[in-house]
N, C-alpha and C positions, 0 to 999 in steps of 0.2 A: 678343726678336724671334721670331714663331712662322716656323711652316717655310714657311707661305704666302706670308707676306712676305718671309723671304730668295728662295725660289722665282720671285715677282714680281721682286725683283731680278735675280738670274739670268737669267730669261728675254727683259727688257727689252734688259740692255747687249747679250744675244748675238743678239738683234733685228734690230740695226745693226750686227755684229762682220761681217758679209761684205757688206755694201752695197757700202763701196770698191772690195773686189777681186770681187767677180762683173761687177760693173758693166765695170769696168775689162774682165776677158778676157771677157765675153760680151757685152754691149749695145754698148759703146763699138766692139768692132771690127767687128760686126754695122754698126752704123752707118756707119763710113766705108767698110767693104765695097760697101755700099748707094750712096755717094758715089762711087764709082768707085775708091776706091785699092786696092793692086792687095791678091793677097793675100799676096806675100811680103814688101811691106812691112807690112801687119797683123800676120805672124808674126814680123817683128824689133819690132815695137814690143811684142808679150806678153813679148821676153825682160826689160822693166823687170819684171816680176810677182818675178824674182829678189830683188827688192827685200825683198817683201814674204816671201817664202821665209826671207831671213836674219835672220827677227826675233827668233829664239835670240839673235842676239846682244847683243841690248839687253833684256834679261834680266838681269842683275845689274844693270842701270841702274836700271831700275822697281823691283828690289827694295831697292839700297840708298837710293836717294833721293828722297824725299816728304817732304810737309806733314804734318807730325801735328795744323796747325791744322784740315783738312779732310777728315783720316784719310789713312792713308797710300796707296793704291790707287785710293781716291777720289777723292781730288786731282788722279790723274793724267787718270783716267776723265771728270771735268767739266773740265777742260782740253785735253783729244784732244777731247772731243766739239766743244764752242766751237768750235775750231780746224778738224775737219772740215768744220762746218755754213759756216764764214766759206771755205772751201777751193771748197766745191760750189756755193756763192752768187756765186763768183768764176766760175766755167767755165760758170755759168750767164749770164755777159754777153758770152761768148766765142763766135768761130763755127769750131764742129770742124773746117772745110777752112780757110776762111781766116787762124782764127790756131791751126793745127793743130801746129806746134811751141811756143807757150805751153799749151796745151790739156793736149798731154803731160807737160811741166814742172810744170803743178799735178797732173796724174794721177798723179805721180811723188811730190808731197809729200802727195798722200791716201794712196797706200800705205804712203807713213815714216808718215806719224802712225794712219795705220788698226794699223800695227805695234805700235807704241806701246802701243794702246789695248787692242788684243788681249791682247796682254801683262799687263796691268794687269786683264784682266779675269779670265785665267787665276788671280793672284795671290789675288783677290779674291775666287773661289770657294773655292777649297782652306780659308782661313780664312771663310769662311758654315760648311762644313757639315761635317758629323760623319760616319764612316763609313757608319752605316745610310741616312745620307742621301745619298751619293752616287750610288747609280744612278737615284733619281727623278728628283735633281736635271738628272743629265745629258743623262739623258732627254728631261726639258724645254729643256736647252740645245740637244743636236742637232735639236728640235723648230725652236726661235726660230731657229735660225743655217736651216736650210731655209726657211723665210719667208724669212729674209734674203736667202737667195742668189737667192728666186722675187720678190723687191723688184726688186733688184740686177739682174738680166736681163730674166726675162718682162714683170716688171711695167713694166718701165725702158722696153721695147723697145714695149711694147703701150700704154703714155702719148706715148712719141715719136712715134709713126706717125699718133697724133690729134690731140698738142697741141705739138710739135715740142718743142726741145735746151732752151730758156730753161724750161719750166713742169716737163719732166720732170727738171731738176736742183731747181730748186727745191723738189719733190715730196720729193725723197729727202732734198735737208735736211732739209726737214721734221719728215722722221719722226727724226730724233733727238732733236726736243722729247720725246718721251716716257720715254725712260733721262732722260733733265735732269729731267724733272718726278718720274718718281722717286728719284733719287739725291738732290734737292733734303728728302725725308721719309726719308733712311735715314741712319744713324748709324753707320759701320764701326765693330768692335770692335776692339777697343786690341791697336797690332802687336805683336810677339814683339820680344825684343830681339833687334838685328842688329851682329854683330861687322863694325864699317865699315870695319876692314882690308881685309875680303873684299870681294874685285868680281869680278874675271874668273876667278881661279879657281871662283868657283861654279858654272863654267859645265862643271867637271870632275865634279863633287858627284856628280851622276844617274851617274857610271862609275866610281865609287870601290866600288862593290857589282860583284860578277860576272854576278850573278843581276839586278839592274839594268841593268847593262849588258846581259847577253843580249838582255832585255827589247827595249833600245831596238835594239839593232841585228839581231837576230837574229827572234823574235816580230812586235814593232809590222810589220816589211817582208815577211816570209813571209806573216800573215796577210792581208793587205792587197794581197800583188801581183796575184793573179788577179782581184779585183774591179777592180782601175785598170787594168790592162791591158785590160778588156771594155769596162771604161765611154769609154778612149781612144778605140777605135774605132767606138762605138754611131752615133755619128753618118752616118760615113762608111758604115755598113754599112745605113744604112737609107735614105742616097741612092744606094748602087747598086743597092737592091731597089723604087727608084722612088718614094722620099715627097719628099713637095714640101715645100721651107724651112716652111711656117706649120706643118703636121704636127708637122713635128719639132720646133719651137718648144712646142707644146703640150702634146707627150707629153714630151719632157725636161727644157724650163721653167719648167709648171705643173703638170703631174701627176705628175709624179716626185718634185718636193719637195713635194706635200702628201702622198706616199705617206710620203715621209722623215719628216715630222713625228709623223704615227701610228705610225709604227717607233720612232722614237727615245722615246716616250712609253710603248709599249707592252716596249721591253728594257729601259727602267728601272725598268717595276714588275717584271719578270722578275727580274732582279740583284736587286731588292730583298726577295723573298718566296727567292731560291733561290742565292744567292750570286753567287761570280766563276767560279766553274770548268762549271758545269749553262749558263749561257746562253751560251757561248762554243760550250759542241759545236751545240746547236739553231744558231746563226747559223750556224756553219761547214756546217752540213748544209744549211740555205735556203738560203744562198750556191750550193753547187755545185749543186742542183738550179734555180736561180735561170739560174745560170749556163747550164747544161744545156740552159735552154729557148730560148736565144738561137740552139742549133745552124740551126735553121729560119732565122733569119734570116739569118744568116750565109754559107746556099749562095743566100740571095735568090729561098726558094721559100713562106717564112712565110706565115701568113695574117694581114693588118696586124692582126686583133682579138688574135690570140696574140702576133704582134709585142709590142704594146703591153701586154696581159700580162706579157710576160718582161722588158719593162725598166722598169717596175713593180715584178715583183718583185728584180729588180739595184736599184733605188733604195733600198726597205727593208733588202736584205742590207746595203746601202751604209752605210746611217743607224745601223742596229743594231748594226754595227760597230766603226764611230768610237764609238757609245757606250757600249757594251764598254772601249774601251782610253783612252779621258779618265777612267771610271771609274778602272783602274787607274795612269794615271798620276797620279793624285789621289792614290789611297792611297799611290802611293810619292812624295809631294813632302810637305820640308822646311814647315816655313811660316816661319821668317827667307826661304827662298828660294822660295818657291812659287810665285812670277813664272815666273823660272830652269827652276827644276826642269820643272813641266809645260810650258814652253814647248819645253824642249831633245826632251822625249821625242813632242811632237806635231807639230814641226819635221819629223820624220823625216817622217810623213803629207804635208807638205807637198814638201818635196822627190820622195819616190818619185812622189808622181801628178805632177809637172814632168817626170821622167827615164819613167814609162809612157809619157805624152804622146806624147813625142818618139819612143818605141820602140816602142809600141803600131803605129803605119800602117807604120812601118817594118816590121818581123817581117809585118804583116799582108799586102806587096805581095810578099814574100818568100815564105812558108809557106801565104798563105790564111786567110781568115779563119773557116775550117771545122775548121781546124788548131789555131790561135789559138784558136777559141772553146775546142773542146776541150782545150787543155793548160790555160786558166784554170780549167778544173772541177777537174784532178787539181790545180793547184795552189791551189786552195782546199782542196780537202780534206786536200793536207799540211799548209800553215797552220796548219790547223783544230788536227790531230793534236799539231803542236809548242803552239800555244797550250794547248789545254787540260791537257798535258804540264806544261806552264811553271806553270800557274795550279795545279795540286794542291798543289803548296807555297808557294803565297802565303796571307802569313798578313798580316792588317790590324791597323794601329795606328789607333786611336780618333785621335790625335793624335800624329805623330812627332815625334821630339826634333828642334829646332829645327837644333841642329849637327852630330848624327850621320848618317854616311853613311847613304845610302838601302839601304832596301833590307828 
């Protein structure tokens, strides 16, 4: 199989790997927002998104159980999808206020099985590609998962306001006929053997190394706090400097994740001509200059063209990021567990921007968001310091030992 065609693979499944859940926390509360509900209950109904947060834990599931008639990962992969597309076909005969507690109920089981799939797709990368191929490939996942997410929201929000609730779910079915129509020409390679004792213990594996562990809990969260803490409040800080909802729709929606796609495109041929350690300081430095440029916005005296600049460039630090550390969590996953593994370590990413969320407006009503802005820049540039610290002595395996601790 040449690299284009794994690549093509890759690109597709993570195509639709955020439909469920952007849809879910940006269009769908966008929408009843719009219907009158109020907004604290919009903000109890984002705590289901938890759901989709804890999908670490069904990680030893995907990796001990599969069809080797359909390949192991694959199986799972054209099974979530089927089951999505039949989930979204469903909420598509539904009407969001008046059967708005079945509404949730199925939103509820697009995020178990969006979990699922995610899962299985993590799994399924790790065994595609080889180390030197790791940061293209990611590249082009962070690429496809931003289309997803600009599916998933802008495009979701900018179909329903033309052709209402029934054509814009069906829209996003839709587009999962294309992972179908390729994974229908693709062949998974033959799984590693799996010791079927093991299930939940795997989910220890990624913390049986030190330098692993650091990894996940010390590194993945430092580097990443001062981007999710800016990005938490970008919203709110550009309507109290006066931009009107469609504004911010367009600059956060749509032009932010197609900046992410050319970011995520452009760090993975970076990683791939110059390693793990050389792209990590360059992001870390965009990042806080990135960051930097938001101070303007943030006293609500920006000029919207520089505005729009500076969360621009937050989007790419954003993309180039994540694809920095999928890289590395690749390199350090098992393939018996490679479901598991990278799932436990980009968990974390998920969780922390759930907990900035929450504590992002919080600190910002508290300290100010001039304040805020600026400590995200010096904690980027710690980040920075620790990650590329961390990465001088990571050394890559072509293929890690199936059973031996990571690391």
């Amino acid at each position: 199989m040449t690299l284009r065609h794994r690549l093509t693979v890759i690109g597709s499944l993570f195509l639709v790997s955020d439909i469920g859940y952007s849809f879910f926390f940006a269009a769908l509360g966008t929408i009843l927002l719009g219907k009158g509900v109020s907004l604290q209950s919009v903000a109890l109904i984002n705590l289901l998104g938890v759901i989709y947060f804890a999908r670490f834990l069904i990680g030893p599931v995907v990796d001990r159980y599969g069809a080797a008639r359909f390949g192991h990962y694959r199986g799972w992969l054209i099974g979530t999808q089927l089951a999505l597309i039949a989930s979204l076909l469903v909420l598509a005969v539904l009407d969001p206020m008046a059967d708005l507690p079945v509404v949730l109920l199925v939103m509820t089981v697009v995020l178990i099985i969006s979990a699922f799939h995610d899962t299985a797709v993590n799994g399924l990368s790790v065994g595609l590609l080889s180390a030197a191929e790791r940061g293209l490939a990611n590249g082009v996942q962070v690429g496809a998962a931003s289309l997803s997410i600009l599916i998933g929201s802008g495009g979701a929000l900018l179909l329903y306001a033309s052709a209402g609730w029934a054509v814009t779910l069906i829209a996003l079915a839709a587009v999962f006929g294309l992972p179908l129509a390729v994974l229908a020409r693709f062949t998974e390679p033959a799984s590693p053997s799996r010791d079927r004792a093991v299930l939940w213990r795997a989910l220890a594996g990624p913390f049986r190394s030190r330098r692993t562990a650091a990894w996940i809990v010390l590194v993945v969260p430092f580097a990443a706090l001062g981007l999710y803490l800016a990005t938490a409040v970008q919203s709110a800080m550009l309507l109290a400097a006066g931009w009107g909802m469609e504004r911010i729709a367009l600059t956060q929606y749509t032009l932010a994740p197609i900046a992410g796609m050319a970011a995520g495109l452009a760090t993975g041929t970076m990683i791939t001509r110059w390693g793990r350690r050389r792209p990590v300081i360059v992001i870390g430095v965009w990042s806080a200059i990135a960051l930097a440029a938001l101070l303007p916005l943030s006293t609500g005296t920006g000029h919207p063209a520089l505005a729009t600049a500076a969360i621009l460039a937050v989007a790419i630090a954003y993309s180039a990021l994540a694809t920095w550390i999928y890289t590395i969590a690749m390199d350090l996953a098992r393939p018996a567990t490679a479901a598991t593994d990278v799932t436990v370590q980009i968990s974390v990413l998920g969780v922390l921007r759930m907990l900035a969320g929450a504590a992002g407006l919080t600190l910002a009503g508290t300290v100010g968001y001039p304040r805020l802005i600026a400590a995200c820049v010096l904690l980027s540039l710690a980040g920075t310091a620790v990650a590329a610290g961390w990465a001088r002595q990571h050394t890559i395996a072509a293929r890690p030992n199936a059973t031996s601790p990571i690391g």
